[in-house]
C-alpha positions as a Python dict, from the first residue, in 0.01 Angstrom:
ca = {
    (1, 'X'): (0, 0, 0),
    (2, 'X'): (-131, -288, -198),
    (3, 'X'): (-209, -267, -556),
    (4, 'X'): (-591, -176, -612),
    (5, 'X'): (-781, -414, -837),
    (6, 'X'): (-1126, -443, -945),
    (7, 'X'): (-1186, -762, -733),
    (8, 'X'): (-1071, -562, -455),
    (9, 'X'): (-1345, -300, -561),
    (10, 'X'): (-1624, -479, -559),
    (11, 'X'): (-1534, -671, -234),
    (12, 'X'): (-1520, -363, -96),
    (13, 'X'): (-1891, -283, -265),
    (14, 'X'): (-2038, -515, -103),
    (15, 'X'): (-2020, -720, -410),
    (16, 'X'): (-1724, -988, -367),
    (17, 'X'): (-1874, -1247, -698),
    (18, 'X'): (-1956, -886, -869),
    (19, 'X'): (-2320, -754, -942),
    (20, 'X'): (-2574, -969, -1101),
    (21, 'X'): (-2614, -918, -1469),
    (22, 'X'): (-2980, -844, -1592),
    (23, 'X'): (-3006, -635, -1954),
    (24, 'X'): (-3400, -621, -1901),
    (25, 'X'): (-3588, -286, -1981),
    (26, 'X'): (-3939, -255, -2030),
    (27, 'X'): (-4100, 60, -2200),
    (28, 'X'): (-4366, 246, -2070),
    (29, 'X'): (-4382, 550, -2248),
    (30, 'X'): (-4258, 667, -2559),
    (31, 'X'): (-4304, 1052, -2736),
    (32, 'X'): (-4145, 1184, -3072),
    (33, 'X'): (-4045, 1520, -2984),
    (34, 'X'): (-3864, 1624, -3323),
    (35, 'X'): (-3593, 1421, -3434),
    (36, 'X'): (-3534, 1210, -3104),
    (37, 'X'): (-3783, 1022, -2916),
    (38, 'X'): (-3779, 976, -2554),
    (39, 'X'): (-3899, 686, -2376),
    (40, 'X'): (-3927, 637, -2018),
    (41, 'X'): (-3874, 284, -1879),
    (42, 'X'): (-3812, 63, -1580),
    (43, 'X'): (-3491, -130, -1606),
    (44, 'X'): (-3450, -468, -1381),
    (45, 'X'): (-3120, -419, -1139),
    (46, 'X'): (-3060, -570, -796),
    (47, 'X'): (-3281, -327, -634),
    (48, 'X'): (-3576, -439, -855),
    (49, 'X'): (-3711, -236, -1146),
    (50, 'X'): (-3584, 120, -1165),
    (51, 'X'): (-3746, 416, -1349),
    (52, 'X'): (-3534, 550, -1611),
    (53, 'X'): (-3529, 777, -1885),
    (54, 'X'): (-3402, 710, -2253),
    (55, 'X'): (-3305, 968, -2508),
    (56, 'X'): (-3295, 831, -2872),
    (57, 'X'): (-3240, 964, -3244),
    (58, 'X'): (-3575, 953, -3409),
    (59, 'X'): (-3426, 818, -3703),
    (60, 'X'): (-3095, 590, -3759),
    (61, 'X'): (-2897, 408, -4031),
    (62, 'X'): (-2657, 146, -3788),
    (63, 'X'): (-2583, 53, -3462),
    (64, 'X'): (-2559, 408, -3222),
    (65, 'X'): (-2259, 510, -2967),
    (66, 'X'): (-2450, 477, -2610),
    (67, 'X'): (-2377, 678, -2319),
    (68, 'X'): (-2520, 566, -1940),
    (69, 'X'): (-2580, 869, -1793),
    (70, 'X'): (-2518, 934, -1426),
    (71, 'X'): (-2714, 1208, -1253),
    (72, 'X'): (-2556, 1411, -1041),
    (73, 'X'): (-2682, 1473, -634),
    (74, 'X'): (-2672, 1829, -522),
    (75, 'X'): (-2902, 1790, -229),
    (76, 'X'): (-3185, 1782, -520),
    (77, 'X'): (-3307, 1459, -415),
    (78, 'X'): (-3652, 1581, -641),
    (79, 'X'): (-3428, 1605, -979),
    (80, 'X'): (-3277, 1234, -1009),
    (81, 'X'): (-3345, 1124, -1406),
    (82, 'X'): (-3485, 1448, -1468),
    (83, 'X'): (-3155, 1618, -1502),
    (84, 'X'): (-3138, 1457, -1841),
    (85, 'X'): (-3416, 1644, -2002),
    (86, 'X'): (-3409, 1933, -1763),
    (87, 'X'): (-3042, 1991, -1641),
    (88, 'X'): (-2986, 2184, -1305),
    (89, 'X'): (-2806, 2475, -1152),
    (90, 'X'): (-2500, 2321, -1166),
    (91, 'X'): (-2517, 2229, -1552),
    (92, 'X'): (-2548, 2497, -1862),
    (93, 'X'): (-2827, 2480, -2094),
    (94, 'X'): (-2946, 2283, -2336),
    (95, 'X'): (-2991, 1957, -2086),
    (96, 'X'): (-2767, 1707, -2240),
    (97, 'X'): (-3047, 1445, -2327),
    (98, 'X'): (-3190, 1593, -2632),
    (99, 'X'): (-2872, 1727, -2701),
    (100, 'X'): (-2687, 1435, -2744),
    (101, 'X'): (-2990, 1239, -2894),
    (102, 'X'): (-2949, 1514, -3203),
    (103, 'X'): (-2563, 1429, -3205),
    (104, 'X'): (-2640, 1059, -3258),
    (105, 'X'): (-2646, 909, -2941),
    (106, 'X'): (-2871, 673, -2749),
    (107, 'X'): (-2809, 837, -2385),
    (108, 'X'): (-2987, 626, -2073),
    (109, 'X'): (-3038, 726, -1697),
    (110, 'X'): (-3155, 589, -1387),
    (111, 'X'): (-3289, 707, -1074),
    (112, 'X'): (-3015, 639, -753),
    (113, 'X'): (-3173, 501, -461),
    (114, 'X'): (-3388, 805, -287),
    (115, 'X'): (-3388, 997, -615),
    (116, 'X'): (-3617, 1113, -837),
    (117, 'X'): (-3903, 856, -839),
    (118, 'X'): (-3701, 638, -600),
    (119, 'X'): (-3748, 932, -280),
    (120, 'X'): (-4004, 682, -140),
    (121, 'X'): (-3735, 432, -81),
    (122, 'X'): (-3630, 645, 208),
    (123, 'X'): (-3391, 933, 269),
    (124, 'X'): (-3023, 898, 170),
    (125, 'X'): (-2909, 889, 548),
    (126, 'X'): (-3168, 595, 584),
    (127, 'X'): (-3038, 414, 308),
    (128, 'X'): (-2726, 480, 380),
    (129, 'X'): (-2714, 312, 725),
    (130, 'X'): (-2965, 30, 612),
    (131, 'X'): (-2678, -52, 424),
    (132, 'X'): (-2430, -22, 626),
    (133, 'X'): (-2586, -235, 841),
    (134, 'X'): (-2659, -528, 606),
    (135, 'X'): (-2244, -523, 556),
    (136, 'X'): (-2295, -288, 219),
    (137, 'X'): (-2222, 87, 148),
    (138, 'X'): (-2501, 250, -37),
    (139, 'X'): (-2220, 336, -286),
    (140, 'X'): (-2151, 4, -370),
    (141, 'X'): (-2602, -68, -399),
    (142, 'X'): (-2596, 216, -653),
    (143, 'X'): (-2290, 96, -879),
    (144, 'X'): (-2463, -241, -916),
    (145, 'X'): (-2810, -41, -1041),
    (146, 'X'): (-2577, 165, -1276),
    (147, 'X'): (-2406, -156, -1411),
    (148, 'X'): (-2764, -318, -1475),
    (149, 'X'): (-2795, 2, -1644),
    (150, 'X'): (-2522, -62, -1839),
    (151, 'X'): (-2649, -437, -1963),
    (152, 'X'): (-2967, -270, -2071),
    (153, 'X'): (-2784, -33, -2292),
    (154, 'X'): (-2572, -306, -2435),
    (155, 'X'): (-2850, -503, -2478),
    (156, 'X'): (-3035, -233, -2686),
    (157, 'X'): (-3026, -374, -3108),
    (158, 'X'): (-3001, 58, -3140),
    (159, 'X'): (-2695, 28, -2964),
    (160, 'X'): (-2315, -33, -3087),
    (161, 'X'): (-2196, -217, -2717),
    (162, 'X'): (-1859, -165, -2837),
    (163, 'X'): (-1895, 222, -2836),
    (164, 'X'): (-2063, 286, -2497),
    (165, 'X'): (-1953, 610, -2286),
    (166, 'X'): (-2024, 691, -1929),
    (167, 'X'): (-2091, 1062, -1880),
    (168, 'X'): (-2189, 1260, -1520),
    (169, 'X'): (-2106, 1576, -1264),
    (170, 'X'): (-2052, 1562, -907),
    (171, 'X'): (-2191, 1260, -789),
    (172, 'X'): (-2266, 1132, -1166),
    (173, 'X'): (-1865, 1187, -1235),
    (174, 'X'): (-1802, 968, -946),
    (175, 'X'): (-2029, 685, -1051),
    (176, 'X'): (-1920, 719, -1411),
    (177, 'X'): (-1525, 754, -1365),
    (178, 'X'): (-1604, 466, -1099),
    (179, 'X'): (-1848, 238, -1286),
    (180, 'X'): (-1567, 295, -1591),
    (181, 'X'): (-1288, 136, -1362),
    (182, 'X'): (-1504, -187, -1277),
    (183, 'X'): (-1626, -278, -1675),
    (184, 'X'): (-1475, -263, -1957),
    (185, 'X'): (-1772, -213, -2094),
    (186, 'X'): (-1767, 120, -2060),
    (187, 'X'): (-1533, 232, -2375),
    (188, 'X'): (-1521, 584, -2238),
    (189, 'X'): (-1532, 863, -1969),
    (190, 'X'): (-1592, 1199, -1911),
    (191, 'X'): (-1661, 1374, -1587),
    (192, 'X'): (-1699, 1678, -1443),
    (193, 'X'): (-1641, 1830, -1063),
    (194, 'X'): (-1554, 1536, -865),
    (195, 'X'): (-1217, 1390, -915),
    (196, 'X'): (-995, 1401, -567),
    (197, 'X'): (-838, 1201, -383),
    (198, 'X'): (-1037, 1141, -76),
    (199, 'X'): (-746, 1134, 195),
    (200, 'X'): (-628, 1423, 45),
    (201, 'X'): (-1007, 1603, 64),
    (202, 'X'): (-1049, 1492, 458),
    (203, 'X'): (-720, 1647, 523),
    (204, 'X'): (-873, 2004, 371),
    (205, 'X'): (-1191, 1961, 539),
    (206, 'X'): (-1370, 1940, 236),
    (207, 'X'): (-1518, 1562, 308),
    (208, 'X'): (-1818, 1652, 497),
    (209, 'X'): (-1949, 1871, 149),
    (210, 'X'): (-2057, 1470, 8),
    (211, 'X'): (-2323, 1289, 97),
    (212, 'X'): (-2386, 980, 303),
    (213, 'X'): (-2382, 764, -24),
    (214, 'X'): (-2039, 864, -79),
    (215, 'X'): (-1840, 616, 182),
    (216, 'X'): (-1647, 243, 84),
    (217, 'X'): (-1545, 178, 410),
    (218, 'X'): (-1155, 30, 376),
    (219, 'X'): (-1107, 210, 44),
    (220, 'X'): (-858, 412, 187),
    (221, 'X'): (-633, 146, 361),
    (222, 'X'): (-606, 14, 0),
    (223, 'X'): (-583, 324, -234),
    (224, 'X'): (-770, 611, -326),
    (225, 'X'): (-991, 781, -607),
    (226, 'X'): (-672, 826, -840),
    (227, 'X'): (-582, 454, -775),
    (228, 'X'): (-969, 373, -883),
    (229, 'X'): (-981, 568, -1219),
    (230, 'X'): (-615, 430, -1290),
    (231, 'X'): (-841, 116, -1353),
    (232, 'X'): (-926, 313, -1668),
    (233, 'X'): (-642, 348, -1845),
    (234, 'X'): (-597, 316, -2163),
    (235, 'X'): (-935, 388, -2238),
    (236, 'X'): (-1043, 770, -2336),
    (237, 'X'): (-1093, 962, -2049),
    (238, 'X'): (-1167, 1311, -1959),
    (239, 'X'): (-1111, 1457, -1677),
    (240, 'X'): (-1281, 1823, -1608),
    (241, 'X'): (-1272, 2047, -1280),
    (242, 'X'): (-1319, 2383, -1138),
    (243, 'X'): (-1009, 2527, -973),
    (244, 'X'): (-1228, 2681, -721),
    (245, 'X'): (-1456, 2368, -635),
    (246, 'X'): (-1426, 2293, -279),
    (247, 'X'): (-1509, 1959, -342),
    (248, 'X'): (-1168, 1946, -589),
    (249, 'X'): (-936, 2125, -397),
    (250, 'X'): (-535, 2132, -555),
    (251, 'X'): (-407, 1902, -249),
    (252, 'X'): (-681, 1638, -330),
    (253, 'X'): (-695, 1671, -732),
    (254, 'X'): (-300, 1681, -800),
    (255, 'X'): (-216, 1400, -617),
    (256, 'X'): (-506, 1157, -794),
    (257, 'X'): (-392, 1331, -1140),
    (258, 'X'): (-69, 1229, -1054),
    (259, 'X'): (-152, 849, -1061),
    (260, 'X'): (-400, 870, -1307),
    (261, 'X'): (-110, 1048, -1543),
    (262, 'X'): (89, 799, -1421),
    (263, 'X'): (-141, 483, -1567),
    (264, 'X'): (-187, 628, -1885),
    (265, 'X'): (182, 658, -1937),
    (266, 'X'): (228, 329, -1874),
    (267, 'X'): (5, 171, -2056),
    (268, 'X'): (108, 411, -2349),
    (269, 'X'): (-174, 574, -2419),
    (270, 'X'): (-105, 979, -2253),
    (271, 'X'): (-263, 1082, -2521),
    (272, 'X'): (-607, 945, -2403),
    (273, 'X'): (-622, 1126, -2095),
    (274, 'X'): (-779, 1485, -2124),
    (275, 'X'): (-727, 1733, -1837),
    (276, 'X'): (-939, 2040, -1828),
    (277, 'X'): (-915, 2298, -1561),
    (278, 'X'): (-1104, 2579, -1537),
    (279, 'X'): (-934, 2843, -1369),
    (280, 'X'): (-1216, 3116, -1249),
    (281, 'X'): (-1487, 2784, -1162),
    (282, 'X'): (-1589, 2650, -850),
    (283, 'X'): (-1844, 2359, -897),
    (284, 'X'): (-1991, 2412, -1178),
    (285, 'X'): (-2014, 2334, -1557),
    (286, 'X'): (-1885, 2609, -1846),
    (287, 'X'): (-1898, 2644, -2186),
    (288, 'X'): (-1601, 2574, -2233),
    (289, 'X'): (-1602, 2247, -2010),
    (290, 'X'): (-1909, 2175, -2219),
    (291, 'X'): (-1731, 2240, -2555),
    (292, 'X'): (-1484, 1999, -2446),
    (293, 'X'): (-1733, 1726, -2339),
    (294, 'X'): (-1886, 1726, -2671),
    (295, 'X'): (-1586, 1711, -2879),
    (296, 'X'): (-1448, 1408, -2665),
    (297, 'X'): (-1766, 1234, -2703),
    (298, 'X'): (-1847, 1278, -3069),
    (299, 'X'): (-1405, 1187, -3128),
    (300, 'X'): (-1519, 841, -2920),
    (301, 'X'): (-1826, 780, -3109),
    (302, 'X'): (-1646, 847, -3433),
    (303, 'X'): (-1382, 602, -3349),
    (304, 'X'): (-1086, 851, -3431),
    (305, 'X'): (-933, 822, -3036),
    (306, 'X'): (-841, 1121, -2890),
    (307, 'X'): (-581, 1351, -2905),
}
């Protein structure tokens, strides 16, 4: 099998010279709501302005760690952006907008395509195969509005865009851990319920469970999800799962932990990779996946590594 690359990646995208950078944001709304202030916005990407939401420390000294936060999918096509400030089933409380604002951290999201404020776009099966048939996977349309996502943040004089983390669950994870092995840019990862290999997860029957938007046609002829967040290494990474989530069943998450062990040895940096399992947890957040998250992302933002 040949060696995955990021070129490769974004061929595969739909995006063979990469995305088109942008780094616009305009604000439409801002309210103080304690000590962080949250402004909505709409931030110029390839699909044209998207609405986005921006949590922010009220007050600051320097330059702030950013995370690009990637919502998750759920069949809550209502939620989008709105996760942020409002979580969902599938995450504990408090939402982890205003929570990480408090902690120090400008924290951004975007609306995917059929999201949120982006439903009137059309359905995800509509988008999907309007893609598909314009020689691009939905996927790859919704990585390139994340990485214009990305330029905003960096762009931000708030923001440090040398300490910039990419944070999601379920479908967020998969954008982040993905949007983490195509820029550098991102100096960090953490995800939650979604890592497995996919080959591995049509073998168990447990590929049907993701959505339309979830397909790179010719991925698998040239690697696989562990071979993607490989890309990552040596950068911090964690890596969090339920050992009861259908979606991350043991024959599709060993084998992609495998690899992704296997990168982070190499490039000498084990020691960067954080593997959380939680044994009684299907796909879900916990407390004690939570606890984790926030100690890896406040060690990152201090600029102590991780351990």
């Amino acid at each position: 099998m040949p060696d995955l690359d990021r070129d490769t990646l974004w061929r595969l995208l739909g995006w063979p010279d990469g995305p088109p950078r942008f780094g616009n944001a305009r604000v439409t709304d801002s309210q103080e709501s304690g000590s962080i202030v949250i402004e909505t916005m709409a931030v110029e990407t390839p699909s044209g302005p998207v609405p986005a939401t921006l949590c922010r420390p009220a007050a600051h000294a320097v330059p702030l760690p950013g995370i690009l936060y990637c919502h998750a999918h759920g069949g809550r096509y209502d939620i989008g952006r709105r996760e942020l400030l409002h979580g969902r089933d599938a995450l504990i409380d408090p939402p982890y907008g205003p929570l990480l604002a408090a902690r120090g951290f400008v924290v951004l999201c975007l609306d995917m395509a059929g999201f949120g404020d982006r439903q009137a776009e059309g359905t995800e099966s509509a988008l999907s195969k309007a893609a598909l048939w314009n020689g691009q996977p939905l996927f790859g349309l919704m990585l390139a509005d994340l990485s214009a996502g990305l330029d905003a943040l960096a762009a931000r004089p708030d923001v440090d865009p040398d300490r910039i983390a990419a944070f999601g669950i379920s479908m967020g994870a998969t954008h982040a851990y993905w949007l983490a092995a195509l820029d550098d840019r991102v100096a960090a990862v953490a995800h939650l319920c979604a890592f497995s290999d996919i080959a591995g997860l049509i073998a168990a029957g447990g590929h049907d469970r993701h959505g339309h938007y979830m397909t790179v046609p010719g991925l698998l002829r040239q690697g696989d999800m562990g071979d993607v967040a490989a890309l990552i290494a040596p950068r911090p990474h964690l890596v969090a799962s339920g050992a009861l989530d259908a979606l991350t069943p043991p024959e599709a998450l060993e084998p992609a932990l495998a690899r992704l062990r296997a990168a982070y040895c190499a490039a000498g940096a084990r020691d960067r990779l954080l593997v959380f399992t939680s044994p009684d947890t299907g796909h879900a957040e916990t407390p004690a996946m939570r606890a984790a998250v926030l100690a890896f992302l406040d060690t990152f933002a201090n600029g102590d590594g991780v351990d």
